[in-house]
N, CA, C and O atoms as CSV, one atom per row, in Angstrom:
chain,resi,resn,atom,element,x,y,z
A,1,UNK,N,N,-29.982,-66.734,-16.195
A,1,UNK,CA,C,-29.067,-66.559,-15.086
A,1,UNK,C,C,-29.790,-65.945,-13.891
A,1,UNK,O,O,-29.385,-65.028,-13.177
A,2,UNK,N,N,-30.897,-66.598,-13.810
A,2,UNK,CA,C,-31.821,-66.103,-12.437
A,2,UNK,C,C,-30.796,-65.943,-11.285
A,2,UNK,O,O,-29.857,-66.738,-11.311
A,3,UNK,N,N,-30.832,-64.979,-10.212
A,3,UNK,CA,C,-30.519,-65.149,-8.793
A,3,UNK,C,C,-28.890,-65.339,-8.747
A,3,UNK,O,O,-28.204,-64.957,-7.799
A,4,UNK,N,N,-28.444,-65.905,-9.766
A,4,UNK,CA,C,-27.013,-65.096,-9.517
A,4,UNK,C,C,-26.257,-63.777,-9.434
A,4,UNK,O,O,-26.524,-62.793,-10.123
A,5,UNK,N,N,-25.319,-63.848,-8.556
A,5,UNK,CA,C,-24.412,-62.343,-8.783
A,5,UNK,C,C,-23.635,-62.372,-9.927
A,5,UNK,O,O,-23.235,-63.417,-10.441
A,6,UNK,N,N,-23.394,-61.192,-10.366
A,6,UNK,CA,C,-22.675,-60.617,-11.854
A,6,UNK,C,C,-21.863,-59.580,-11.554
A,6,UNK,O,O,-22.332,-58.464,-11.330
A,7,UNK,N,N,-20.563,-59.836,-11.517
A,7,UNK,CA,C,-19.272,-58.402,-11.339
A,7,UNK,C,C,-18.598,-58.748,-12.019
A,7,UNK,O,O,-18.575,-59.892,-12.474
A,8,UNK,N,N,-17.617,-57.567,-12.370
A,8,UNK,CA,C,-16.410,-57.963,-13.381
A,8,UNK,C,C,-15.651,-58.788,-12.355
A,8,UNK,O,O,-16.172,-59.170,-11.307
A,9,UNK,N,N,-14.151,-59.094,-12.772
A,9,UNK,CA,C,-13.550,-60.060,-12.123
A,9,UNK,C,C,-12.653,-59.391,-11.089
A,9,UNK,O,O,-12.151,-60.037,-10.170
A,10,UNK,N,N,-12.410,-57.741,-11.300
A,10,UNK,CA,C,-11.832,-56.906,-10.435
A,10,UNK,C,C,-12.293,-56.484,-9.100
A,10,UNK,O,O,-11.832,-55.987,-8.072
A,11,UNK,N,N,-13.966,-57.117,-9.819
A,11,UNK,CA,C,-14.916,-56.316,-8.375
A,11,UNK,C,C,-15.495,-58.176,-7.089
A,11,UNK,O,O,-16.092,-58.275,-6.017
A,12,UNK,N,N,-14.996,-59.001,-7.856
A,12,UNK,CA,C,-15.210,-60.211,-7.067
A,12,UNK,C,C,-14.366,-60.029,-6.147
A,12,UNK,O,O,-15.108,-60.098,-5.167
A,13,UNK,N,N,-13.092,-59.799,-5.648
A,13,UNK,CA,C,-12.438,-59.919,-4.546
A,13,UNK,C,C,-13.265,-59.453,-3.341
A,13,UNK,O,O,-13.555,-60.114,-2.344
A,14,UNK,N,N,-13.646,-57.953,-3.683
A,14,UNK,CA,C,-14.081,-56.956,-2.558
A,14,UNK,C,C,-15.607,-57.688,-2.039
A,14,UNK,O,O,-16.109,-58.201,-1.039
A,15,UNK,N,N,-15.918,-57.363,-3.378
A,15,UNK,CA,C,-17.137,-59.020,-2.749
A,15,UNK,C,C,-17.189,-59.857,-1.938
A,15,UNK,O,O,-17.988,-59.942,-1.005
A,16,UNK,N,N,-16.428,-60.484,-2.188
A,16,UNK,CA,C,-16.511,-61.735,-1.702
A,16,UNK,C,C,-15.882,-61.456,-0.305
A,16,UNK,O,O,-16.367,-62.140,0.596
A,17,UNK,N,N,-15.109,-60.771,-0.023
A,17,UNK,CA,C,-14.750,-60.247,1.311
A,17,UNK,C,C,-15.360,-59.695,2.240
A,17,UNK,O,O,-15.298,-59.939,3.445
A,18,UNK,N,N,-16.233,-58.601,1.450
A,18,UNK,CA,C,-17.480,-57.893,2.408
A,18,UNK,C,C,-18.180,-59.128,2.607
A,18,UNK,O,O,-17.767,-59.202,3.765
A,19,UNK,N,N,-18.682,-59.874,2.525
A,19,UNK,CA,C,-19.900,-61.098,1.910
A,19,UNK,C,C,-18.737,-61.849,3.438
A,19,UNK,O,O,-19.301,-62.281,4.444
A,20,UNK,N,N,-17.514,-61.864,3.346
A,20,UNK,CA,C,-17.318,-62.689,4.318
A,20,UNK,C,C,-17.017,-61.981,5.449
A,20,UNK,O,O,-17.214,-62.687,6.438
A,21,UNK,N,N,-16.569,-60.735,5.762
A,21,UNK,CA,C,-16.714,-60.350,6.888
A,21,UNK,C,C,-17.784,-59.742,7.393
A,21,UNK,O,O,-17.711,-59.204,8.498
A,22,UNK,N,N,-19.527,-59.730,6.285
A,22,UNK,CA,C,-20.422,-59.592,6.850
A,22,UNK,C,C,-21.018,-60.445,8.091
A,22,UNK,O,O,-21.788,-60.239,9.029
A,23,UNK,N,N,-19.995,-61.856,7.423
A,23,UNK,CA,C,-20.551,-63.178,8.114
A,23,UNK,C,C,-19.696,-63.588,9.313
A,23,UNK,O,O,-20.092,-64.202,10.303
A,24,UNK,N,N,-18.218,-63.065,9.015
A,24,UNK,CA,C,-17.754,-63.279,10.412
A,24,UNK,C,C,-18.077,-62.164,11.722
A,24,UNK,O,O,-17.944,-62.475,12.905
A,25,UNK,N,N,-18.369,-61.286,11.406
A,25,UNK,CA,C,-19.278,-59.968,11.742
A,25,UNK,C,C,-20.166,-60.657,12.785
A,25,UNK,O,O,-20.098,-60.745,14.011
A,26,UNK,N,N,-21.304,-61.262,11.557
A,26,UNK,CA,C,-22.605,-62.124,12.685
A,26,UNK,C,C,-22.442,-63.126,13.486
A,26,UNK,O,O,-23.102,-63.241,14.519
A,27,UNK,N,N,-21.275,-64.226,12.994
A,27,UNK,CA,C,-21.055,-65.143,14.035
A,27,UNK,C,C,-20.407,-64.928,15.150
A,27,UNK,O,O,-20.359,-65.679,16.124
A,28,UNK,N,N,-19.845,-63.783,15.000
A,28,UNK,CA,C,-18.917,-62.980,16.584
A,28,UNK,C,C,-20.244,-62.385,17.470
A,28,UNK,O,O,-20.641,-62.912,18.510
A,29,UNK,N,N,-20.732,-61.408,16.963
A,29,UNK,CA,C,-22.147,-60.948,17.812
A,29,UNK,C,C,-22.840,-62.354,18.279
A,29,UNK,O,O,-23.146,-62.414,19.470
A,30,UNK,N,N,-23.084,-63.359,17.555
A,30,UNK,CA,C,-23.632,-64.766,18.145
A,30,UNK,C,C,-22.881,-65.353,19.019
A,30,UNK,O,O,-23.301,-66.140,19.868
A,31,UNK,N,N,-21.887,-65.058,18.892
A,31,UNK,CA,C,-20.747,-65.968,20.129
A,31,UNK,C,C,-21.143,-64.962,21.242
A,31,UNK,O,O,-21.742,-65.303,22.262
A,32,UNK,N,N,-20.746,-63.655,20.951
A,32,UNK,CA,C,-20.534,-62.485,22.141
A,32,UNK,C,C,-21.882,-62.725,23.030
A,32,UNK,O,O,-21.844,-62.721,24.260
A,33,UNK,N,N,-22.932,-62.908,22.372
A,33,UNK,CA,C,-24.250,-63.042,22.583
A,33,UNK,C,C,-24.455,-64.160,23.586
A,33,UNK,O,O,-25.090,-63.981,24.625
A,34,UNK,N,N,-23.997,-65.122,23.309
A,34,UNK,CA,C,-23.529,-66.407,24.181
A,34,UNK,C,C,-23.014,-66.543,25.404
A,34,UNK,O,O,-23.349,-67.091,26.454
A,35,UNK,N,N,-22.188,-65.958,25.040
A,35,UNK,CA,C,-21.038,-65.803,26.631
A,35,UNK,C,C,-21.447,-64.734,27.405
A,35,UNK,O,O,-20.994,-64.608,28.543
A,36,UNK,N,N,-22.183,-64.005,26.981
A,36,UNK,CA,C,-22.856,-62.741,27.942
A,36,UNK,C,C,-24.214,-63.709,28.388
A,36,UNK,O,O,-24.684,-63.348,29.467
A,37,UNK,N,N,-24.740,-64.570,27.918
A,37,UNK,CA,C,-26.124,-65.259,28.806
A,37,UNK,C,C,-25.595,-66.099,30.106
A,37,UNK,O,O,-26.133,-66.379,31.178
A,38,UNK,N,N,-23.963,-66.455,29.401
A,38,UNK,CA,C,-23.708,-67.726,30.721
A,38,UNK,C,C,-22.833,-66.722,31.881
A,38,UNK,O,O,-22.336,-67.050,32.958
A,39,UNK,N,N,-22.850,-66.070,31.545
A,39,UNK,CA,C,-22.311,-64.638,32.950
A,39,UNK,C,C,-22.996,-64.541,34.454
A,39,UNK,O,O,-24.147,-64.121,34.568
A,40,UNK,N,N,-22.569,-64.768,35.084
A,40,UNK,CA,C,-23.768,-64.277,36.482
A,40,UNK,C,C,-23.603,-62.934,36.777
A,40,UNK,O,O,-22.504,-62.385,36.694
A,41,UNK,N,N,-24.672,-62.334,37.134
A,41,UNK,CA,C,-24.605,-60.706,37.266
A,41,UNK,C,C,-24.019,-60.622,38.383
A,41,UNK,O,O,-24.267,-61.408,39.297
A,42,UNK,N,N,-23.039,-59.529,38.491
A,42,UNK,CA,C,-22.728,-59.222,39.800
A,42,UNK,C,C,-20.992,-59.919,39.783
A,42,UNK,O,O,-20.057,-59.410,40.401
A,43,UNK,N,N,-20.942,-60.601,39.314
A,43,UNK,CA,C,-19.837,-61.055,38.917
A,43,UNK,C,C,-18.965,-60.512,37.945
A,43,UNK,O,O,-19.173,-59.806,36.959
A,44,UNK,N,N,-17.866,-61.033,38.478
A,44,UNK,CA,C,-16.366,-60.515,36.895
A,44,UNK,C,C,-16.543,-61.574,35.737
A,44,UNK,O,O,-17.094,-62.672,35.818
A,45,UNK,N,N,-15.915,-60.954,34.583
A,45,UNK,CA,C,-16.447,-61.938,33.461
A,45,UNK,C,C,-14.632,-62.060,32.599
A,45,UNK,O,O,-14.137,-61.224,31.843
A,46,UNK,N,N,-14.181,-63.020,32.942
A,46,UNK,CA,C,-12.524,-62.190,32.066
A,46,UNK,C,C,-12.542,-63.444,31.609
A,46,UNK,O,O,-12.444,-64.513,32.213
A,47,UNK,N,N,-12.805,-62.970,29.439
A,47,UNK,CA,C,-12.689,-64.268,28.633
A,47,UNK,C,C,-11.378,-64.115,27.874
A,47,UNK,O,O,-10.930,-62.973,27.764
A,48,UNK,N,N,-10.802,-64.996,27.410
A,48,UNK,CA,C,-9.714,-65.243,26.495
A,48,UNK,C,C,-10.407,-65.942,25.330
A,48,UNK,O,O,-10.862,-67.085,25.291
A,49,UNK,N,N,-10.373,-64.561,23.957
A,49,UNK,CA,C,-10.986,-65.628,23.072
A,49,UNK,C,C,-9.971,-65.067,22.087
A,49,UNK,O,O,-9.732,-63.878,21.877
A,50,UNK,N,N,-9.195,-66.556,21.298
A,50,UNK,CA,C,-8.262,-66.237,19.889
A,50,UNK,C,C,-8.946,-65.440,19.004
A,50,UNK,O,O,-10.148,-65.174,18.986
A,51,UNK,N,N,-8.042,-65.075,18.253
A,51,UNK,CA,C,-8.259,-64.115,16.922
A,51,UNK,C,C,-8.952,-62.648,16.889
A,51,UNK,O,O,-8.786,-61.908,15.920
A,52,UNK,N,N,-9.622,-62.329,17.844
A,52,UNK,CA,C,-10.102,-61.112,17.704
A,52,UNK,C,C,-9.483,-59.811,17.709
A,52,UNK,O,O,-8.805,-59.536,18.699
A,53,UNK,N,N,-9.568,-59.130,16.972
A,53,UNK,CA,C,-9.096,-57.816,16.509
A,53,UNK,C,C,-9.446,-56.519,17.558
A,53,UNK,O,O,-10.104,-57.010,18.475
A,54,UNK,N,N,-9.293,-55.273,17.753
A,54,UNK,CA,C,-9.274,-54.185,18.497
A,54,UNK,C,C,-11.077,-54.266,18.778
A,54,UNK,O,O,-11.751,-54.358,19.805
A,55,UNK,N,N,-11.358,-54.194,17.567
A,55,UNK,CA,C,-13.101,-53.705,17.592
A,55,UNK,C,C,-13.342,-55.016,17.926
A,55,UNK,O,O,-13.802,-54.817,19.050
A,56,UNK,N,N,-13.367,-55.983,17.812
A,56,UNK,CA,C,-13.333,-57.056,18.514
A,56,UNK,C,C,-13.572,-57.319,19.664
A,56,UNK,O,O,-14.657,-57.756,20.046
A,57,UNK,N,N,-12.573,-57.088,20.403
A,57,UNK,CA,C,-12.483,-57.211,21.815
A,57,UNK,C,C,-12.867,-56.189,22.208
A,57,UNK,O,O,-12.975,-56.207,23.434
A,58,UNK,N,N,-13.291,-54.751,21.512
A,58,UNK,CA,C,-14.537,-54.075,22.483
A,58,UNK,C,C,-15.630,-54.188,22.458
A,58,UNK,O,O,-16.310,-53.633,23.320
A,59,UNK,N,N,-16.209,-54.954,21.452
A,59,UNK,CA,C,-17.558,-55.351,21.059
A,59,UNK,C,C,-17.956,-56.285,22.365
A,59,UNK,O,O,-18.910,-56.009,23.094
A,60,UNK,N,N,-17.093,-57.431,22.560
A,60,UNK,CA,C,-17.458,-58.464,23.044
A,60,UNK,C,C,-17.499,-57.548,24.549
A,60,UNK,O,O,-18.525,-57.524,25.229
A,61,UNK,N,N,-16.020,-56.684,25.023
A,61,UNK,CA,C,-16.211,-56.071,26.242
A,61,UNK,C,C,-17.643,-55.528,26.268
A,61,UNK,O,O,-18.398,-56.483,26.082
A,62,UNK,N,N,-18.070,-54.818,26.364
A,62,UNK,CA,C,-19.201,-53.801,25.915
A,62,UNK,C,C,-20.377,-54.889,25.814
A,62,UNK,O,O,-21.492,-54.545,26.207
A,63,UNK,N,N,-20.219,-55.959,25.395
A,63,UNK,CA,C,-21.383,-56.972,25.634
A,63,UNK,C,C,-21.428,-57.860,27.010
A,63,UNK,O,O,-22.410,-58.233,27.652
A,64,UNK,N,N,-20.535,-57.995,27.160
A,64,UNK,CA,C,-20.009,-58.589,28.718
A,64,UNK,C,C,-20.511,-57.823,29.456
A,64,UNK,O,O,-21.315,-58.269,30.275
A,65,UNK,N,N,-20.226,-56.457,29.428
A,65,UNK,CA,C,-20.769,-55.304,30.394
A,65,UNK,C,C,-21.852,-55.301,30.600
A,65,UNK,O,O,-22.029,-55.122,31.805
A,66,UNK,N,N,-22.837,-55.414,30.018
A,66,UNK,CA,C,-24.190,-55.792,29.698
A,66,UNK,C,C,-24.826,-56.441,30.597
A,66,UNK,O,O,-25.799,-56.149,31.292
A,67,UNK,N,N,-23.873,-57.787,30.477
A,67,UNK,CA,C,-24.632,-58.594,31.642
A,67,UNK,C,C,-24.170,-58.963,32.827
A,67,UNK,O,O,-24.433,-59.992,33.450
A,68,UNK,N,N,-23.514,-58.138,33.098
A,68,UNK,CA,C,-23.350,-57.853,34.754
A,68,UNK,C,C,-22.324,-56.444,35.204
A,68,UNK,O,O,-21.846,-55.655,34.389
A,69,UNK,N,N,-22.158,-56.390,36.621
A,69,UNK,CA,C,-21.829,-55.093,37.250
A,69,UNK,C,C,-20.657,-55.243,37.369
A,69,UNK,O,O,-19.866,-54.345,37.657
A,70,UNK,N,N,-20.382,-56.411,37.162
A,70,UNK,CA,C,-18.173,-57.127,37.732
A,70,UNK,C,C,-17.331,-56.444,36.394
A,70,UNK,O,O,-17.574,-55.814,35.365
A,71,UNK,N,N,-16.320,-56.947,37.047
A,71,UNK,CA,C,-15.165,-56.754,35.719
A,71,UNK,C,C,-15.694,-56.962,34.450
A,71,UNK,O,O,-16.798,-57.505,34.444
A,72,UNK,N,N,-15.266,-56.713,33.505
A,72,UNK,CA,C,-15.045,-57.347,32.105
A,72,UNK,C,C,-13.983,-56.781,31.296
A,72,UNK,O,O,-13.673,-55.641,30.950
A,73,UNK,N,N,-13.457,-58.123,31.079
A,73,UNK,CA,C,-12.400,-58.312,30.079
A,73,UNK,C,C,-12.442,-58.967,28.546
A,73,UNK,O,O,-13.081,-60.003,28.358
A,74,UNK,N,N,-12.148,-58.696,28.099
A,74,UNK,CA,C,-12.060,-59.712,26.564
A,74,UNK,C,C,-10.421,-59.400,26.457
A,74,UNK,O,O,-10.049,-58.249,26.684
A,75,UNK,N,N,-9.562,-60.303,26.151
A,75,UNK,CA,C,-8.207,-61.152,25.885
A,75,UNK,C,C,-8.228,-61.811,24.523
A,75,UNK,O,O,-9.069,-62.508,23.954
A,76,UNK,N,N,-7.267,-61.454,24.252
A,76,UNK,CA,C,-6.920,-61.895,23.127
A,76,UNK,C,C,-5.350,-62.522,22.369
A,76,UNK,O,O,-5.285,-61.989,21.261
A,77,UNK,N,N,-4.641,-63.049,22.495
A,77,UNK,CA,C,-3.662,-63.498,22.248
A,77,UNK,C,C,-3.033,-62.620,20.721
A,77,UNK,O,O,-3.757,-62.340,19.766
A,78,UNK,N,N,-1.790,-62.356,20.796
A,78,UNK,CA,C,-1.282,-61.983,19.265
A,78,UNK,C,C,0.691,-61.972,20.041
A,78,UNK,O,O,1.280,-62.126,21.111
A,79,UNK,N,N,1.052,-61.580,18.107
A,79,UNK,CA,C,2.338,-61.756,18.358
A,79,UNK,C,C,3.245,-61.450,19.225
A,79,UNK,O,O,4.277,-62.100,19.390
A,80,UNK,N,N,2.713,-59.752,20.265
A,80,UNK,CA,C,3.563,-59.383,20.931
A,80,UNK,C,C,3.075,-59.703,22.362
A,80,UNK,O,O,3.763,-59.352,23.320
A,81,UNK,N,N,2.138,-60.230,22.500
A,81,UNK,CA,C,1.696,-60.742,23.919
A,81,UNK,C,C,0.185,-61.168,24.085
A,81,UNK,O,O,-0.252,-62.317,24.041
A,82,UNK,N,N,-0.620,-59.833,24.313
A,82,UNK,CA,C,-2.302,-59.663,24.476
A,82,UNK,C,C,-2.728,-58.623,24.658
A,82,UNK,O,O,-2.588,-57.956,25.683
A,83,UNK,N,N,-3.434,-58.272,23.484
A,83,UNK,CA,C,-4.843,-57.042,23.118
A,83,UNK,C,C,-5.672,-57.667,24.436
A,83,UNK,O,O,-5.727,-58.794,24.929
A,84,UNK,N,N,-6.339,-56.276,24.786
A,84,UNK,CA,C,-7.525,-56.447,25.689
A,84,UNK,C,C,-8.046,-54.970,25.794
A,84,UNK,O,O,-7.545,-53.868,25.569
A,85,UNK,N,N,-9.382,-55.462,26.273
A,85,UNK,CA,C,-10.184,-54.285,26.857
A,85,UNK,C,C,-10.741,-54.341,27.947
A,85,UNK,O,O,-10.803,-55.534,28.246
A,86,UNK,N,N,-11.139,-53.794,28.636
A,86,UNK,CA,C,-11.410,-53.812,30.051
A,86,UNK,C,C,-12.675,-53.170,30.251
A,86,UNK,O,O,-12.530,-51.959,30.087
A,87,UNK,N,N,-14.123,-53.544,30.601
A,87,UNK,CA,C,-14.935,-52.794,30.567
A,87,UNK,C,C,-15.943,-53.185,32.024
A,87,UNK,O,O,-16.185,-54.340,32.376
A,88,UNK,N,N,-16.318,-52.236,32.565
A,88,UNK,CA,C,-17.459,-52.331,33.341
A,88,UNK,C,C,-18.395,-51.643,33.557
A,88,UNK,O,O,-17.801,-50.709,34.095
A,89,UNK,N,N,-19.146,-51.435,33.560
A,89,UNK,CA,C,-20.795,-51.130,33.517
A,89,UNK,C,C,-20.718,-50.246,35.042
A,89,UNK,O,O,-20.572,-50.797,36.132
A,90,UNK,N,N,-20.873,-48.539,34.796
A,90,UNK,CA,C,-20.824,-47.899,35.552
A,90,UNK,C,C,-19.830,-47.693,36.519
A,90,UNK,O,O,-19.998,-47.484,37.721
A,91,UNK,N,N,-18.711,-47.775,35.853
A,91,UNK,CA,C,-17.626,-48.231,36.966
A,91,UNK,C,C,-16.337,-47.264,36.076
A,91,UNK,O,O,-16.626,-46.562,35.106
A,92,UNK,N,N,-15.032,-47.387,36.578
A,92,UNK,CA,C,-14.248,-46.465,36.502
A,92,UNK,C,C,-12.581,-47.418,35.901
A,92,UNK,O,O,-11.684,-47.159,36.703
A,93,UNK,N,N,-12.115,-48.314,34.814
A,93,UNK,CA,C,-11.187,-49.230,34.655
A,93,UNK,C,C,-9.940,-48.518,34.471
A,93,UNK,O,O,-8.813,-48.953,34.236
A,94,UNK,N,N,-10.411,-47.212,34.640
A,94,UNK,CA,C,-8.597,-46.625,33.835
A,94,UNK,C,C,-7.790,-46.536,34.854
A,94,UNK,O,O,-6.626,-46.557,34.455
A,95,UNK,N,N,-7.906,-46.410,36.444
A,95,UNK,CA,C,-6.731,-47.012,37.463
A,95,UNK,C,C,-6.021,-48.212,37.364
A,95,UNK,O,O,-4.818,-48.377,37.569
A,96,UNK,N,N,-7.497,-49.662,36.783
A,96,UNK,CA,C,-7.131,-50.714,36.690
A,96,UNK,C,C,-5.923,-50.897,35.557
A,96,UNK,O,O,-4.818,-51.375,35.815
A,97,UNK,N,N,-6.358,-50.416,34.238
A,97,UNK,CA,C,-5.745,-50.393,33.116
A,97,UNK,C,C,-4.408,-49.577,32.988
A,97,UNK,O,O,-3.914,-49.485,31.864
A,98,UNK,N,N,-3.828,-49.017,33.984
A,98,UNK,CA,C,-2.837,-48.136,34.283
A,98,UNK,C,C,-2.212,-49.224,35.160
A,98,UNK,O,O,-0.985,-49.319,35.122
A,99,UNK,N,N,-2.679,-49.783,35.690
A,99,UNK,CA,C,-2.099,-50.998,36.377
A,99,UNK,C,C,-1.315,-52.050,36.490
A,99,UNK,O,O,-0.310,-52.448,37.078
A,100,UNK,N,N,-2.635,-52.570,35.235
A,100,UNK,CA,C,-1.989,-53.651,34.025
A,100,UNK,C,C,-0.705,-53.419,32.858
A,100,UNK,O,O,0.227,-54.070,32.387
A,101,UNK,N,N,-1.284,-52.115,32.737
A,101,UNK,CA,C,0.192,-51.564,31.789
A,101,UNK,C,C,1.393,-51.268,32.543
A,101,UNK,O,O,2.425,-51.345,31.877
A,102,UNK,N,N,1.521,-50.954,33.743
A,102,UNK,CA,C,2.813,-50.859,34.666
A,102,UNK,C,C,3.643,-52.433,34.523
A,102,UNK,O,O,4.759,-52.732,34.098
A,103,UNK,N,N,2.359,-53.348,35.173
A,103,UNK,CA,C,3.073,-54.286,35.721
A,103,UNK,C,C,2.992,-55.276,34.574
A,103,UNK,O,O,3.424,-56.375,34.921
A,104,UNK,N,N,2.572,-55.232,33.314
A,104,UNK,CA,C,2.764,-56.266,32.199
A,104,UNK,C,C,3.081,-55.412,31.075
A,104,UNK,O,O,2.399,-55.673,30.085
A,105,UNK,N,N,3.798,-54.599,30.951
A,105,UNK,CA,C,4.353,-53.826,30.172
A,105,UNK,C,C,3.549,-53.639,29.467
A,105,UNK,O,O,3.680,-54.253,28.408
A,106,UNK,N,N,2.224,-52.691,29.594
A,106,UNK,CA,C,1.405,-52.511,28.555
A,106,UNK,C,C,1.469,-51.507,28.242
A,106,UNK,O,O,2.360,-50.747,28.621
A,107,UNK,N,N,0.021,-51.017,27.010
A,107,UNK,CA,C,0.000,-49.809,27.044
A,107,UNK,C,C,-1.114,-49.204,25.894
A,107,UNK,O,O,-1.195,-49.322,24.671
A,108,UNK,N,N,-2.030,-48.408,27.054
A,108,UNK,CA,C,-3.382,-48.515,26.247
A,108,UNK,C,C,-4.013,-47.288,27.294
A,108,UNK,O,O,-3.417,-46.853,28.280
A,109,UNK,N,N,-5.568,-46.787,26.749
A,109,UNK,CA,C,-6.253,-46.128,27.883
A,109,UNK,C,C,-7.472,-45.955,27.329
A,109,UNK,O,O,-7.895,-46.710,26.454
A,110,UNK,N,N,-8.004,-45.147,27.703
A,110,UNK,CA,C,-9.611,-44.725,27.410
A,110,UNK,C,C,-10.232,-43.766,28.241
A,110,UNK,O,O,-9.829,-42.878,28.993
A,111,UNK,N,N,-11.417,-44.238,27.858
A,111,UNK,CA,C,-12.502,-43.808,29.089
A,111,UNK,C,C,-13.058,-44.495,30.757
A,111,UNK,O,O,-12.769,-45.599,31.219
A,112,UNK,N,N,-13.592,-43.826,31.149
A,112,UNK,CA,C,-13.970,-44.433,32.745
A,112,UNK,C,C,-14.633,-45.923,32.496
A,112,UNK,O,O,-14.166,-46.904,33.075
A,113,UNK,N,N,-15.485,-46.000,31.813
A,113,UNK,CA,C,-16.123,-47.111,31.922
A,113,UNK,C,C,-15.687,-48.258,30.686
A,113,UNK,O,O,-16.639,-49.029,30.569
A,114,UNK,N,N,-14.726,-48.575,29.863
A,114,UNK,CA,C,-13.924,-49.042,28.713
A,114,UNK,C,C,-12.838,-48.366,28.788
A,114,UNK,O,O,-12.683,-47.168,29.026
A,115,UNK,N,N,-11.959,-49.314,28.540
A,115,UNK,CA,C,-10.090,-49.224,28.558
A,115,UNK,C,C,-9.663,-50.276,27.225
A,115,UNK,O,O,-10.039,-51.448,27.242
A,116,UNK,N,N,-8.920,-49.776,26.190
A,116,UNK,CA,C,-8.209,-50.706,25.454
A,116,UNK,C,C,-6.846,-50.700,25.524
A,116,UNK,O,O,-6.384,-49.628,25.917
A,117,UNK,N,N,-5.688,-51.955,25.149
A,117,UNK,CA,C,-4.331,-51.604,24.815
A,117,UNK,C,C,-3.971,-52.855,24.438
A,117,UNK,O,O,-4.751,-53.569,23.807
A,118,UNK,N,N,-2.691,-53.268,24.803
A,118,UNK,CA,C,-2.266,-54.276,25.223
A,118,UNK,C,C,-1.269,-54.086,26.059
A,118,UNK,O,O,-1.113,-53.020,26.655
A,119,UNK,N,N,-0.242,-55.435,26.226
A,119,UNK,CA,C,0.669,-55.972,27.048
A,119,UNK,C,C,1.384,-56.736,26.480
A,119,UNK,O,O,1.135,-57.080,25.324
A,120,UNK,N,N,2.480,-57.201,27.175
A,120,UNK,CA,C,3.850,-58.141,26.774
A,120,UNK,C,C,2.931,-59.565,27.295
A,120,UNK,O,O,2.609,-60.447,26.499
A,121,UNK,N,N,2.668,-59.590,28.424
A,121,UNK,CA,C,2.123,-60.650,28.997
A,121,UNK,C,C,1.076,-61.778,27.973
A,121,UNK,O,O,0.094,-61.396,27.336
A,122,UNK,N,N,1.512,-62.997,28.021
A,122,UNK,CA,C,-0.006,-63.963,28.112
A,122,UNK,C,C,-0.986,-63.708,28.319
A,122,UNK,O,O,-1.159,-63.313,29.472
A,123,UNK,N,N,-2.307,-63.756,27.354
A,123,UNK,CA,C,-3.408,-63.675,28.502
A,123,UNK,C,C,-3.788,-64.110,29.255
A,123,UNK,O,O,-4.411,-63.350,29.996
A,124,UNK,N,N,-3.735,-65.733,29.713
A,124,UNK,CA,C,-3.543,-66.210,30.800
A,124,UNK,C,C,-2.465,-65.525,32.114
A,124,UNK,O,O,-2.596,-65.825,33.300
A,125,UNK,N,N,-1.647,-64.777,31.693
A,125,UNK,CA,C,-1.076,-63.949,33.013
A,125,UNK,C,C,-1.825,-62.681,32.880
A,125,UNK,O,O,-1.509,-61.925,33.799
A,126,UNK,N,N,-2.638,-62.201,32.136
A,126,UNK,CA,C,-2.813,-61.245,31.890
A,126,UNK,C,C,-4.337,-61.555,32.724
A,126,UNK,O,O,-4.546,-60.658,33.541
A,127,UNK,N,N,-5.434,-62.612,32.702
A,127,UNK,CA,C,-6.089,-62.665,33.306
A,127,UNK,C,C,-6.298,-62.792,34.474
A,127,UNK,O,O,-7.243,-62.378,35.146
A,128,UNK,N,N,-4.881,-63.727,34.930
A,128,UNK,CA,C,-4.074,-64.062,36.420
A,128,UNK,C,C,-4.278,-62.568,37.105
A,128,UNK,O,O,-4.889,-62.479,38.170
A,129,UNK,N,N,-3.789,-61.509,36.507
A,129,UNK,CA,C,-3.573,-60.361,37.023
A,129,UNK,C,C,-4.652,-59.710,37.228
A,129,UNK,O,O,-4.596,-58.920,38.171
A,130,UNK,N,N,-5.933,-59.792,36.483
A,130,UNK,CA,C,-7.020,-59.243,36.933
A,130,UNK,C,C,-7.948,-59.672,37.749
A,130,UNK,O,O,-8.586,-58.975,38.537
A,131,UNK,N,N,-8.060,-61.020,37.550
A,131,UNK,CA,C,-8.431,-61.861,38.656
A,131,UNK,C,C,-7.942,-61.739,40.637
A,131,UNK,O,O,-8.723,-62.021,41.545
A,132,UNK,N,N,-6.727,-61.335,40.793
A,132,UNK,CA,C,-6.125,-61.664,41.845
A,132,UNK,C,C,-5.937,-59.378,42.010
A,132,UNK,O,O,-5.064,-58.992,42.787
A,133,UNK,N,N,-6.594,-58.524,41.426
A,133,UNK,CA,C,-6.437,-57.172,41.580
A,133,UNK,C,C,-6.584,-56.977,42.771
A,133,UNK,O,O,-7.110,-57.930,43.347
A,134,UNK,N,N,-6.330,-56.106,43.408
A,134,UNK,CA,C,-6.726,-55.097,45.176
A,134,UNK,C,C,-7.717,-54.726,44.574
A,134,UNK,O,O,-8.527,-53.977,45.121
């Protein structure tokens, strides 16, 4: 039985779970990785990507930030509207993010340079809204 794994049958679940969210783990950093090369610096970056979770959408924020000085957003769609985070690179989002939560019924906060929460809103209105900010 060269090179195979061996657990009882209680310990295969957890297995096989770590084993898969090691892997959805790496293919998110590879995506995040992606969409931060096609960014122009200096520019806002506000993505809408399904399924991502809290740490999620700050990972990807926080990588966005990276590659440039503009906005960044990561959006995310779920049952009660849209998770997001708001991040920019030396910059100050929690006026913005106080903003967004007024006027799309959200509700979230942070620090100066990263903001998480959500909103009632679409992320497509939800991006509408950051896009078109004072």
């Amino acid at each position: 039985m060269h090179g195979q794994m061996s657990c009882e049958i209680s310990e295969l679940q957890p297995a096989v779970s770590r084993h898969f969210e090691q892997g959805i783990v790496q293919a998110c950093s590879q995506l995040f990785d992606t969409m931060a090369q096609l960014v122009t610096p200096g520019e806002d970056a506000i993505r809408i990507v399904n399924g991502l979770d809290p740490d999620g959408l700050h990972r990807l924020a926080v990588r966005l930030s990276e590659a440039t000085s503009g906005l960044c957003a990561a959006l995310t769609p779920t049952d009660k509207g849209t998770g997001y985070c708001l991040a920019q690179a030396d910059g100050d989002v929690r006026a913005l993010t106080k903003a967004l939560n007024t006027a799309l019924n959200g509700r979230g906060g942070g620090k100066p340079g990263i903001c998480q929460g959500s909103c009632a809103a679409t992320p497509e209105e939800a991006a509408e809204f950051l896009k078109n900010r004072e």
